[in-house]
C-alpha positions in Angstrom: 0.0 0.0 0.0 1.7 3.3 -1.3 0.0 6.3 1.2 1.5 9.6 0.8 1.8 11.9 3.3 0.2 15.2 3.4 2.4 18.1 5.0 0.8 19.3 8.4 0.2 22.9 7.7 2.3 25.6 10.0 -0.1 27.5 12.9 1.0 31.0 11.5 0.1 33.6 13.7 -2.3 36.3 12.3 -0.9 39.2 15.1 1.5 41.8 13.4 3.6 41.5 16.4 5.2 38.4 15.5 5.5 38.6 12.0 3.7 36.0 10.7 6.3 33.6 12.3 4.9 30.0 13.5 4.6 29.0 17.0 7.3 26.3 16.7 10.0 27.6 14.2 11.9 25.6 11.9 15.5 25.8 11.8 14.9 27.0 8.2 12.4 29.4 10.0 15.0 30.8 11.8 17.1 30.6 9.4 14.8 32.8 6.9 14.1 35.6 9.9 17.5 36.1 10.3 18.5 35.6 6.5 21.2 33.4 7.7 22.5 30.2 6.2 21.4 27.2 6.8 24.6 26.4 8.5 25.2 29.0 10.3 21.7 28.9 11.9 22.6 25.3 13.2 25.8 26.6 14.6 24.3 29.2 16.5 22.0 26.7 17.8 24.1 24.5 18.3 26.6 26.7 20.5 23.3 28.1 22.7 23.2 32.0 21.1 19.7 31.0 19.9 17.5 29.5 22.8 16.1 26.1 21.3 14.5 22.6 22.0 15.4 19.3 21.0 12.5 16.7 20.5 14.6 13.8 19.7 16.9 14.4 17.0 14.4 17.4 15.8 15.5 21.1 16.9 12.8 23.4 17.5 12.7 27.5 18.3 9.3 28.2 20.7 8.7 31.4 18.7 8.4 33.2 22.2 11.7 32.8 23.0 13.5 33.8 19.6 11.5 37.1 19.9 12.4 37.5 22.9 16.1 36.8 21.8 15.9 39.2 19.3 15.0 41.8 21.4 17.2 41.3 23.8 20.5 40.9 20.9 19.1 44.4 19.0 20.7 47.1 19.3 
């Protein structure tokens, strides 16, 4: 049996003051916000400069906390 998998759609938020971002970002979420790389999103990430979750071998950004990053790293 060949099932195909449909993509789980993003909960976007509609409120202006977070940008249309979803409530659990992506790395390339992140990635895009910041117009980083790819790369260099994991390594920040990776190193703790971005606050993040890992749900197994998944890494996750609680929207919440990478606004609140932001705000606190804009000068």
């Amino acid at each position: 049996m060949n099932t195909l998998r449909r993509p789980v759609p993003k909960k976007v938020s509609n409120d202006p003051t977070t940008g249309g971002l979803p409530f659990m970002m992506s790395v390339q979420d992140v990635s895009k916000a910041l117009g980083l790389s790819i790369s260099k999103t994991y390594l920040l990430l990776k190193s703790g400069v971005i606050p993040r979750l890992s749900v197994g071998r998944r890494v996750i950004v609680p929207r919440a906390a990478f606004l609140e990053w932001v705000e606190a790293n804009t000068h």
